[in-house]
C-alpha positions as YAML, in Angstrom:
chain: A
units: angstrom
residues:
- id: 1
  name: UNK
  ca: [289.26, -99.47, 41.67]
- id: 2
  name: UNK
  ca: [287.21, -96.92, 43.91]
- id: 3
  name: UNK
  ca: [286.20, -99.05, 47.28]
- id: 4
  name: UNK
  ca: [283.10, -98.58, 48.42]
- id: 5
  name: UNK
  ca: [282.46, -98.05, 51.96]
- id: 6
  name: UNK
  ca: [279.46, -99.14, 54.08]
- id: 7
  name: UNK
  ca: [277.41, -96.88, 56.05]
- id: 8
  name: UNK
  ca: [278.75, -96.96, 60.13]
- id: 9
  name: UNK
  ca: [276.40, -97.72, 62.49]
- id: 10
  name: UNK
  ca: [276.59, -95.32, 65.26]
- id: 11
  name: UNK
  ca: [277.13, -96.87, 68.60]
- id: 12
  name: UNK
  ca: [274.63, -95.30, 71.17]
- id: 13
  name: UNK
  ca: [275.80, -92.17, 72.22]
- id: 14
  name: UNK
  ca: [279.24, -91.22, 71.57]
- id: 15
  name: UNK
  ca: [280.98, -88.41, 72.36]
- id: 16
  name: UNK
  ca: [283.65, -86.62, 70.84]
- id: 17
  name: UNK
  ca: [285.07, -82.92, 71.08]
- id: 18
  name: UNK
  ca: [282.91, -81.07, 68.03]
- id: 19
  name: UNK
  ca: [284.60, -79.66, 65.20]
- id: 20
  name: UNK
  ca: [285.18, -75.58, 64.98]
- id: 21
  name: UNK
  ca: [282.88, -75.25, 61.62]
- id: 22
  name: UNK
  ca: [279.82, -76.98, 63.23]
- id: 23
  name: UNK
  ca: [277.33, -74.46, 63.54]
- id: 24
  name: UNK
  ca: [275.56, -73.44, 67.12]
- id: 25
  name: UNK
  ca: [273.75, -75.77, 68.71]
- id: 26
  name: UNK
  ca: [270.22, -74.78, 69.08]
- id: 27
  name: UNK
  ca: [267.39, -77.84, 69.37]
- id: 28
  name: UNK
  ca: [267.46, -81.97, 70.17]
- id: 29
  name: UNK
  ca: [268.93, -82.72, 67.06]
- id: 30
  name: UNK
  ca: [272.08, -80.35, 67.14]
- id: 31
  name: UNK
  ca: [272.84, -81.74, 70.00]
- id: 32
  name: UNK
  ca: [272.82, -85.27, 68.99]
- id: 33
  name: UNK
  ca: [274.61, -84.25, 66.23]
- id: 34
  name: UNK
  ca: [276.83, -83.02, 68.02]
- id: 35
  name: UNK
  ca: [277.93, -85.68, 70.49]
- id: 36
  name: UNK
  ca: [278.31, -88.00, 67.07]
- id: 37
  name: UNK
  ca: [281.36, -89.34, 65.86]
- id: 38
  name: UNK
  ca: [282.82, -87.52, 63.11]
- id: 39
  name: UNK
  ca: [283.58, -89.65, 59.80]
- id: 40
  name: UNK
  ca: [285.89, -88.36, 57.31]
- id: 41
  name: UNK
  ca: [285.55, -89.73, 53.36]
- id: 42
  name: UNK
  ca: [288.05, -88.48, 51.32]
- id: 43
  name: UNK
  ca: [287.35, -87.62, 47.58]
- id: 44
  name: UNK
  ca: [286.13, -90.65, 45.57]
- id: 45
  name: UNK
  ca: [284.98, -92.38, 48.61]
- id: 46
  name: UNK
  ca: [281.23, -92.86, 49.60]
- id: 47
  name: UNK
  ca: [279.38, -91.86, 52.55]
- id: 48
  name: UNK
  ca: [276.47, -94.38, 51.34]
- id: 49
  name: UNK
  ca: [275.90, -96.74, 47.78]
- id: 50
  name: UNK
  ca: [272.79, -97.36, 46.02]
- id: 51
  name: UNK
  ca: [271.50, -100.84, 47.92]
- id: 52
  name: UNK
  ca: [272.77, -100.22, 51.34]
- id: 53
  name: UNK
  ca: [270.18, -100.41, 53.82]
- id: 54
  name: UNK
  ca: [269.00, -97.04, 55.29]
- id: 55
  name: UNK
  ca: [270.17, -96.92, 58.96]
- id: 56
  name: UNK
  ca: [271.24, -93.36, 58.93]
- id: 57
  name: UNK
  ca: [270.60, -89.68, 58.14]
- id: 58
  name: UNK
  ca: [273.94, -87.99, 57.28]
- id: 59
  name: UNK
  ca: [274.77, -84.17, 57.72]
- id: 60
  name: UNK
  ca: [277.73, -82.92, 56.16]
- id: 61
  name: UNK
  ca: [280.23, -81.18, 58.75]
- id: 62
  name: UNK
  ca: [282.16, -79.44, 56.01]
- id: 63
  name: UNK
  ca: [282.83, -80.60, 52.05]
- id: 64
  name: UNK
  ca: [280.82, -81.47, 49.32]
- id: 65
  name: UNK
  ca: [278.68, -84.33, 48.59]
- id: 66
  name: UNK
  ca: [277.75, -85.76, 44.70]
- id: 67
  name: UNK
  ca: [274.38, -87.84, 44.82]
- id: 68
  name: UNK
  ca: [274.71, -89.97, 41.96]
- id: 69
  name: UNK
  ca: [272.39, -93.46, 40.55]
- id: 70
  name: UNK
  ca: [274.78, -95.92, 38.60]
- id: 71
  name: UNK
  ca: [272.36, -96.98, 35.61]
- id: 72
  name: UNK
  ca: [272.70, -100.78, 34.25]
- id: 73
  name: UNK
  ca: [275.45, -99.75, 31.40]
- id: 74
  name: UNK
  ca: [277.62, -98.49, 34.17]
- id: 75
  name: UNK
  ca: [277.19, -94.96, 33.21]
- id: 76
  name: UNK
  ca: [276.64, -92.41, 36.02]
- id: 77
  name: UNK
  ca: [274.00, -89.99, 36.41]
- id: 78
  name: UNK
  ca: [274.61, -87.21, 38.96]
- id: 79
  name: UNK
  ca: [271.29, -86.00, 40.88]
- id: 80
  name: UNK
  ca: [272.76, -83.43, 42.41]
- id: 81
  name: UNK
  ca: [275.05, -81.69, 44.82]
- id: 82
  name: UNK
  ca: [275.56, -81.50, 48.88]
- id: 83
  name: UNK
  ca: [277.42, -79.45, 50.58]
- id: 84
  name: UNK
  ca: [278.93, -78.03, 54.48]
- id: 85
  name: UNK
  ca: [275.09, -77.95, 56.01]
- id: 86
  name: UNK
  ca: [272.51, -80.11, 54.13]
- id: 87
  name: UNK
  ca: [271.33, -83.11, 55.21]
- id: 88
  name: UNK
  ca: [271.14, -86.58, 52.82]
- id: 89
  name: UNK
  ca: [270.20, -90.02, 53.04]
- id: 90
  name: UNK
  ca: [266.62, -88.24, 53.67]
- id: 91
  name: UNK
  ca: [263.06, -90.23, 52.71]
- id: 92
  name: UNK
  ca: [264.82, -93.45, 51.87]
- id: 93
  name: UNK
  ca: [263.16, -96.39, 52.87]
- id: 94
  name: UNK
  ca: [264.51, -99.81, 53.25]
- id: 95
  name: UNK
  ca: [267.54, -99.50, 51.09]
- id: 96
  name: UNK
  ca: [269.35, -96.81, 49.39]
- id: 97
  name: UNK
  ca: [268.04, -95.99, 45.89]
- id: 98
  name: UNK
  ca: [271.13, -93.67, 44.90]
- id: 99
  name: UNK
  ca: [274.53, -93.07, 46.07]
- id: 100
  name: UNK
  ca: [276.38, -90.27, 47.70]
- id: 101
  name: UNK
  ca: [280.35, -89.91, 46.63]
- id: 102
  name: UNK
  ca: [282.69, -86.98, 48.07]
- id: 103
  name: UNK
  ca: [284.09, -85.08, 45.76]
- id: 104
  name: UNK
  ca: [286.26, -83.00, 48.23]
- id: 105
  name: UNK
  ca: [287.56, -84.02, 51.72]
- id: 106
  name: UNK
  ca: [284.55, -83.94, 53.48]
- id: 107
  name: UNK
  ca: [283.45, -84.88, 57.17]
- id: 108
  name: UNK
  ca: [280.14, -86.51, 57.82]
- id: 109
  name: UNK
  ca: [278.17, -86.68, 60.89]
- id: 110
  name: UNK
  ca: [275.47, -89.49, 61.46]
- id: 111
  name: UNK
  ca: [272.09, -90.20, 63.44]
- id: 112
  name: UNK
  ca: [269.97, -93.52, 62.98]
- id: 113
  name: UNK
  ca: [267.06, -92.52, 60.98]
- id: 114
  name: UNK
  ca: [264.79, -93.76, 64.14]
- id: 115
  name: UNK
  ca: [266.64, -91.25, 66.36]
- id: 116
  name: UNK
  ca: [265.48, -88.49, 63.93]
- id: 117
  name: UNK
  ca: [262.05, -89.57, 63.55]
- id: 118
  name: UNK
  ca: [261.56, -89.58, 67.28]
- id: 119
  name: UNK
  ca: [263.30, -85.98, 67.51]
- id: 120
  name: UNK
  ca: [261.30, -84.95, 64.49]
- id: 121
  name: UNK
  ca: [257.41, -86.49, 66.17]
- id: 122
  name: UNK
  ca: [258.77, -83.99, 69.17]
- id: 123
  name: UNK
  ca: [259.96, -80.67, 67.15]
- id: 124
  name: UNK
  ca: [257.83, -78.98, 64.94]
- id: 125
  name: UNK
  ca: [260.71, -76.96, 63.38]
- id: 126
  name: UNK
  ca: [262.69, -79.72, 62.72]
- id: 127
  name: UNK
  ca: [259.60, -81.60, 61.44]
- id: 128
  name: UNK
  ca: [259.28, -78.48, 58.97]
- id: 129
  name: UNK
  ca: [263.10, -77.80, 58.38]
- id: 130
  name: UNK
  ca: [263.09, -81.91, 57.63]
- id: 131
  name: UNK
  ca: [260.36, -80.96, 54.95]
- id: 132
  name: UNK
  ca: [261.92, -77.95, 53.75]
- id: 133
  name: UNK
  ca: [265.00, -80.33, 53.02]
- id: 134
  name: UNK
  ca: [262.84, -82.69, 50.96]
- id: 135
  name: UNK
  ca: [260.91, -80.16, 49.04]
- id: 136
  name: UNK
  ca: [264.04, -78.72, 47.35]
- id: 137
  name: UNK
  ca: [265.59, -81.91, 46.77]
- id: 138
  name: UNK
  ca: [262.10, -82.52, 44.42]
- id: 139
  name: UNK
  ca: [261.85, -79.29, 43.04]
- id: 140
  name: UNK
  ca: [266.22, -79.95, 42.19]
- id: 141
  name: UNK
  ca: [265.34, -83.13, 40.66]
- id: 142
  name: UNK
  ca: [262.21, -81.56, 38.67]
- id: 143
  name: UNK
  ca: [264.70, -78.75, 37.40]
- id: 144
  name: UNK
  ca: [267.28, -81.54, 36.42]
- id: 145
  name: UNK
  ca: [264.28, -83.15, 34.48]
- id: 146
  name: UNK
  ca: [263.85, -79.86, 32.53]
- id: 147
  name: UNK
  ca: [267.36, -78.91, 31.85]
- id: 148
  name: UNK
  ca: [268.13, -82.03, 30.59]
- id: 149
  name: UNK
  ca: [265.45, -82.48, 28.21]
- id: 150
  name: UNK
  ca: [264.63, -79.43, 26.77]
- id: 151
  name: UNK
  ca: [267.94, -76.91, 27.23]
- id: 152
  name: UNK
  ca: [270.53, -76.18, 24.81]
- id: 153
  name: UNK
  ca: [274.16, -76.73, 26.99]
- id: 154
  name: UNK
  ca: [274.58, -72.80, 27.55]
- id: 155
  name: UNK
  ca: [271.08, -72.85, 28.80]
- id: 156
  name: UNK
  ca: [272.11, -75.91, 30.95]
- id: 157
  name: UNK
  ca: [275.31, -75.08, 32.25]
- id: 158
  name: UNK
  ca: [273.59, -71.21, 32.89]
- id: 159
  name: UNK
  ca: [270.99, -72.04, 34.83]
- id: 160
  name: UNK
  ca: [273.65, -74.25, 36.91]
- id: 161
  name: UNK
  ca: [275.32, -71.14, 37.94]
- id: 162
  name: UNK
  ca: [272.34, -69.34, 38.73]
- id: 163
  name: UNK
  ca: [270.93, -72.31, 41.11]
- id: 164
  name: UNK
  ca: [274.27, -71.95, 42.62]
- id: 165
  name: UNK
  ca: [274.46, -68.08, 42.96]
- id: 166
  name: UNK
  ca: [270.57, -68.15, 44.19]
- id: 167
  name: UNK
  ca: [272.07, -71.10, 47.45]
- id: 168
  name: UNK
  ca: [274.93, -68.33, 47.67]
- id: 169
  name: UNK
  ca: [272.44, -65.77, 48.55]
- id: 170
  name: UNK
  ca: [269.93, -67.77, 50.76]
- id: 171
  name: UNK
  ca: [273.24, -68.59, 52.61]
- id: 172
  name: UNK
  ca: [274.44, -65.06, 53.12]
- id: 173
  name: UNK
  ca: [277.60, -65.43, 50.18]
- id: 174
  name: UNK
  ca: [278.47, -63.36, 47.40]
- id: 175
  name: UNK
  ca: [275.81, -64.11, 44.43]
- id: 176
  name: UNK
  ca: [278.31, -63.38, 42.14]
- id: 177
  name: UNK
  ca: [281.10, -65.69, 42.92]
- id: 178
  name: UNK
  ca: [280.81, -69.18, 42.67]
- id: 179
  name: UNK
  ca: [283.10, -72.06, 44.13]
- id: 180
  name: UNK
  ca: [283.04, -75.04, 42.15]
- id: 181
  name: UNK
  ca: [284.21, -77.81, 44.54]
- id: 182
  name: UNK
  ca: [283.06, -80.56, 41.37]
- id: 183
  name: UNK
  ca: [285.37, -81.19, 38.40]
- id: 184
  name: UNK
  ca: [284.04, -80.41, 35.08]
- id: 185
  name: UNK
  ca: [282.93, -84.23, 34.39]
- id: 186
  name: UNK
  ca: [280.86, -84.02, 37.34]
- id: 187
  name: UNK
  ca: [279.03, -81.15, 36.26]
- id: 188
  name: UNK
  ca: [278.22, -82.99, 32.49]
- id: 189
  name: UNK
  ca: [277.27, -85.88, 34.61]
- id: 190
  name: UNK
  ca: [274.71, -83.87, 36.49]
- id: 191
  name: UNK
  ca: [273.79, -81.82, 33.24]
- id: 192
  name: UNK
  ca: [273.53, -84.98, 30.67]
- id: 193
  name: UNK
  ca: [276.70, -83.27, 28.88]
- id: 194
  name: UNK
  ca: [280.73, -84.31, 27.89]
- id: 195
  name: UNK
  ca: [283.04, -82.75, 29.86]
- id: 196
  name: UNK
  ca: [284.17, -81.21, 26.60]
- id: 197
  name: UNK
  ca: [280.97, -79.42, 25.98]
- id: 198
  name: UNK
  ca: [280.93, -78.32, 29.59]
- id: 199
  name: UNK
  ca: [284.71, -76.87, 29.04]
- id: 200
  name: UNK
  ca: [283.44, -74.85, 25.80]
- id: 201
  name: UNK
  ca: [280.50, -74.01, 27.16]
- id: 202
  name: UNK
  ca: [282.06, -72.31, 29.80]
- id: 203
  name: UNK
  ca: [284.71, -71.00, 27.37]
- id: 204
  name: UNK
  ca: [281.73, -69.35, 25.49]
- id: 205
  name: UNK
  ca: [280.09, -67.40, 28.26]
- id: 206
  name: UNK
  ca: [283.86, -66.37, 29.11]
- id: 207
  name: UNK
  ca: [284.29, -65.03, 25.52]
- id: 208
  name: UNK
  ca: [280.44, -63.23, 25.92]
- id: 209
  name: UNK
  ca: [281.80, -61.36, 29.33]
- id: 210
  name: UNK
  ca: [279.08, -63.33, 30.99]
- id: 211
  name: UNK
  ca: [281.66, -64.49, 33.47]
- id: 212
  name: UNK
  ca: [285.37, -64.77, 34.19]
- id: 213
  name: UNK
  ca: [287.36, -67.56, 35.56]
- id: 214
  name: UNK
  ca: [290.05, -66.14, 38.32]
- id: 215
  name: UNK
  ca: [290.72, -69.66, 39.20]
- id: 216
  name: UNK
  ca: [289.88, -72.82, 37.50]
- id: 217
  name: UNK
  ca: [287.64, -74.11, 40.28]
- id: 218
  name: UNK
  ca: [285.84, -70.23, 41.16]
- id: 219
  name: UNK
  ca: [283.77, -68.79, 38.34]
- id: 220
  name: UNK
  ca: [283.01, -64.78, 38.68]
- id: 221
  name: UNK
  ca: [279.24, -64.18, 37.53]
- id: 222
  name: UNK
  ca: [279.61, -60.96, 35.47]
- id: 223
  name: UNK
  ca: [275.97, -60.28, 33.81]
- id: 224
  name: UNK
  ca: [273.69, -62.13, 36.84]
- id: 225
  name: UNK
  ca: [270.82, -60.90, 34.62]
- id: 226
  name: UNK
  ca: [271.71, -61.83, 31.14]
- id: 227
  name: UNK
  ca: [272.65, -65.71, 32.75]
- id: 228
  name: UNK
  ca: [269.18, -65.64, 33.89]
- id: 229
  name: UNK
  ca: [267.48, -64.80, 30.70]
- id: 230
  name: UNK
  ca: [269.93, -67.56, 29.20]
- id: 231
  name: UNK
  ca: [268.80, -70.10, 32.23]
- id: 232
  name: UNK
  ca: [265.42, -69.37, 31.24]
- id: 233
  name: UNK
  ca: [265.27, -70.53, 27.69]
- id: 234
  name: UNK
  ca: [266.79, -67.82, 25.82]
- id: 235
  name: UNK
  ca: [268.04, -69.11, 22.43]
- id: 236
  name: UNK
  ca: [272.20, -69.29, 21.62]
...
């Protein structure tokens, strides 16, 4: 049985030695960031569950993030994806609404959501980098909304890569090869398929030379334009 973990409290200011992939430190929040203790959730384990109350903003160190709602049947819906940079636990109010699982070794650092909203009423550019966050986690969930309802699953699991290979290039990565740090059943989760129509799905853009799979978990994007066309609606 998976455990879940409460959120930590952060005692006031702690200080630890910072990790060699956190980024340079640059405004208020970095820093406090940066003097946080470091928590480490293995895969499976949560950094937060739906009904926990919101104490804390998270940002993930390094590792990847699911963001997931458990619906009354017990099924799992997956919202989306996090990974080494973004922030979660963002606009919650109260108590968490959904819950965020690692799916790879991941380490977390934390700041009480009053913290940040005192930095924030004091930074304009985190104010706006804060909004920036929340605006693409709405358009995400908007996109999710569409894919689900009105894609076929190589339209689905297409316009998956793409919203992957487009984050590769706003991050300054190859757009044309994508890590996949989730297992195939977490990407039907998030795209309201089986993992078996996921695998032949992927099998099926293989077999079109649309991409090539070097490794199980790295997909190579061979035709970036003929995925789009398929992302955008293009019929089988």
């Amino acid at each position: 049985m998976i455990q879940f973990q409460q959120e930590d409290t952060l005692s006031p200011d702690p200080v630890v030695m910072m990790g060699t992939q956190h980024r340079c430190l640059r405004g208020p929040l970095d820093q406090r960031l940066a003097e946080a203790s470091v928590r480490r959730v293995d895969p499976k384990q949560f950094v937060f569950i739906q009904g926990d109350p919101t104490t804390n903003v998270h940002w993930i160190e390094s590792g990847a993030v699911s963001l997931c709602k458990m619906l009354p049947d017990g099924r799992r819906q997956i919202l989306g994806f996090a990974y080494a940079g973004d922030f979660i636990g963002l606009g919650a109010q109260g108590e968490r609404v959904i819950s965020a699982q690692a799916i790879t070794p991941t380490r977390v650092r934390s700041i009480s959501s009053e913290r940040l909203h005192r930095i924030a009423a004091g930074d304009p550019d985190l104010s706006f980098r804060l909004y920036q966050t929340l605006a693409a986690e709405l358009a995400e969930a908007r996109d999710l909304m569409l894919t689900t309802g009105h894609r076929s699953a190589s339209e689905r699991v297409a316009a998956f890569l793409i919203a992957l290979s487009r984050r590769n290039r706003r991050g300054g990565k190859p757009r044309d090869i994508i890590d996949l740090p989730m297992t195939r059943a977490d990407i039907g989760d998030y795209l309201g398929l089986t993992i078996e129509t996921v695998s032949r799905t992927i099998t099926k853009l293989k077999n079109a030379r649309l991409i090539d799979l070097p490794q199980s978990a790295r997909i190579h994007l061979l035709n970036i334009t003929e995925l789009e066309r398929l992302a955008g609606g293009r019929q089988d």
